[in-house]
VMD Tcl script that draws the C-alpha trace (Angstrom):
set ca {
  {36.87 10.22 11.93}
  {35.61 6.45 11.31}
  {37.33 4.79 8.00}
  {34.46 4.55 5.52}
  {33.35 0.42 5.16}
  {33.15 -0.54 1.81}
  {30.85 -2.97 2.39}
  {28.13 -0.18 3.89}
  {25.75 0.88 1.69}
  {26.69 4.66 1.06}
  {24.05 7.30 1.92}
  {22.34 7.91 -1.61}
  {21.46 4.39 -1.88}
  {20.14 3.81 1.71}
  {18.41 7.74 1.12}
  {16.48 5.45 -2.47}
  {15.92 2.59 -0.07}
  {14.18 4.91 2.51}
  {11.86 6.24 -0.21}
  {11.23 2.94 -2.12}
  {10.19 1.52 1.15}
  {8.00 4.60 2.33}
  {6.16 4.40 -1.01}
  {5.45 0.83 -0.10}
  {4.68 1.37 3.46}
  {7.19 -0.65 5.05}
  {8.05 2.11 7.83}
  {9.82 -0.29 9.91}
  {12.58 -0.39 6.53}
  {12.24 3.20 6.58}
  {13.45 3.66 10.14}
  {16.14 1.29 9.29}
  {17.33 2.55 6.35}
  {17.76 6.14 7.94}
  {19.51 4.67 11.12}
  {22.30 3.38 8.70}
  {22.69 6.49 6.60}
  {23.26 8.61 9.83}
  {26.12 6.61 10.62}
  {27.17 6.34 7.02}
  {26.53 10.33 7.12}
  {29.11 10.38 10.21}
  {31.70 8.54 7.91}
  {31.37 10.30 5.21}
  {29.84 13.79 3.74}
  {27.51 14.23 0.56}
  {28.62 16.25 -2.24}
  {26.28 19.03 -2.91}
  {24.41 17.37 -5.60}
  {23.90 13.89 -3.29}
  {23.19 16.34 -0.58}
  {19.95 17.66 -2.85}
  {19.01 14.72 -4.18}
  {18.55 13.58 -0.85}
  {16.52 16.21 0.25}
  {14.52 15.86 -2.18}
  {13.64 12.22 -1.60}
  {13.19 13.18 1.96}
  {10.67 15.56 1.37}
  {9.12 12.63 -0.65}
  {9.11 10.56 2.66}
  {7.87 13.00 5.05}
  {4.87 13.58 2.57}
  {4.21 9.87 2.45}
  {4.40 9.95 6.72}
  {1.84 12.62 6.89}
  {0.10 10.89 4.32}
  {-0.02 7.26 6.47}
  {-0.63 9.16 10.19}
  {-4.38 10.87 8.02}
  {-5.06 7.55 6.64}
  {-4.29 5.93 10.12}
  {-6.06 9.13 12.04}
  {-9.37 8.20 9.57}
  {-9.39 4.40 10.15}
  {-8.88 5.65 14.06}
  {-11.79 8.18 13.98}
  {-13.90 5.39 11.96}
  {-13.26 2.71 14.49}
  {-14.07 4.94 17.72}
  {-17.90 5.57 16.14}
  {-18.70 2.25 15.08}
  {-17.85 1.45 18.78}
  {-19.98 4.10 20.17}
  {-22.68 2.73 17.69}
  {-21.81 -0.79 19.17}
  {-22.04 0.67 23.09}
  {-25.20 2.74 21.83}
  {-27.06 -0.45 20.29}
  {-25.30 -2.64 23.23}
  {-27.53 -0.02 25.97}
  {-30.74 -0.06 23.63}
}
mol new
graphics top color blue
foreach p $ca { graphics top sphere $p radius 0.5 }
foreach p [lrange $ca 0 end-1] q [lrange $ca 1 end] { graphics top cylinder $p $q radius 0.2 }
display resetview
C-alpha cells in the first residue's frame, strides 16, 4: 500500500472537480480529474458517505456525457445533410 501524499488532492475534491468541469464541458479536465482520483482511490478508501456522495456526482457526469455525445450526434447528423445538399446543388 502507497503512503497517502498530502499534497494530492483527495478523492471527494477531484470527484467536485470532475463534475464542475463536466457541467462546463471541459472533458479533457474531466478525464484528468478521474485519472488522479483512481490513483488517489488506490491510496486511500472512501468512507461510506464519500463513497455516495461520489456516486452521486458521477451519475451527474455520465448524464452530462450522454448529454454532449446527442448534442455532438445532432450537430454530426446536421452537418452530413447540409453536405449532401452541397453535393446535390454541386451536381445540379
Amino acid at each position: 500500500m502507497r503512503v497517502p501524499d498530502d499534497r494530492a488532492p483527495d478523492v471527494m475534491t477531484l470527484t467536485e472537480s470532475a463534475a464542475r468541469a463536466a457541467a462546463a464541458g471541459e472533458w479533457n479536465v474531466v478525464e484528468v480529474c478521474y485519472h488522479q482520483r483512481r490513483t488517489a482511490l488506490d491510496a486511500n478508501a472512501p468512507s461510506s458517505a464519500d463513497a455516495a456522495r461520489m456516486l452521486e456526482l458521477d451519475r451527474e457526469v455520465v448524464e452530462r456525457l450522454r448529454l454532449a455525445q446527442a448534442g455532438v450526434r445532432a450537430l454530426l447528423r446536421d452537418a452530413s445533410q447540409v453536405r449532401h445538399r452541397v453535393h446535390e446543388f454541386h451536381q445540379w
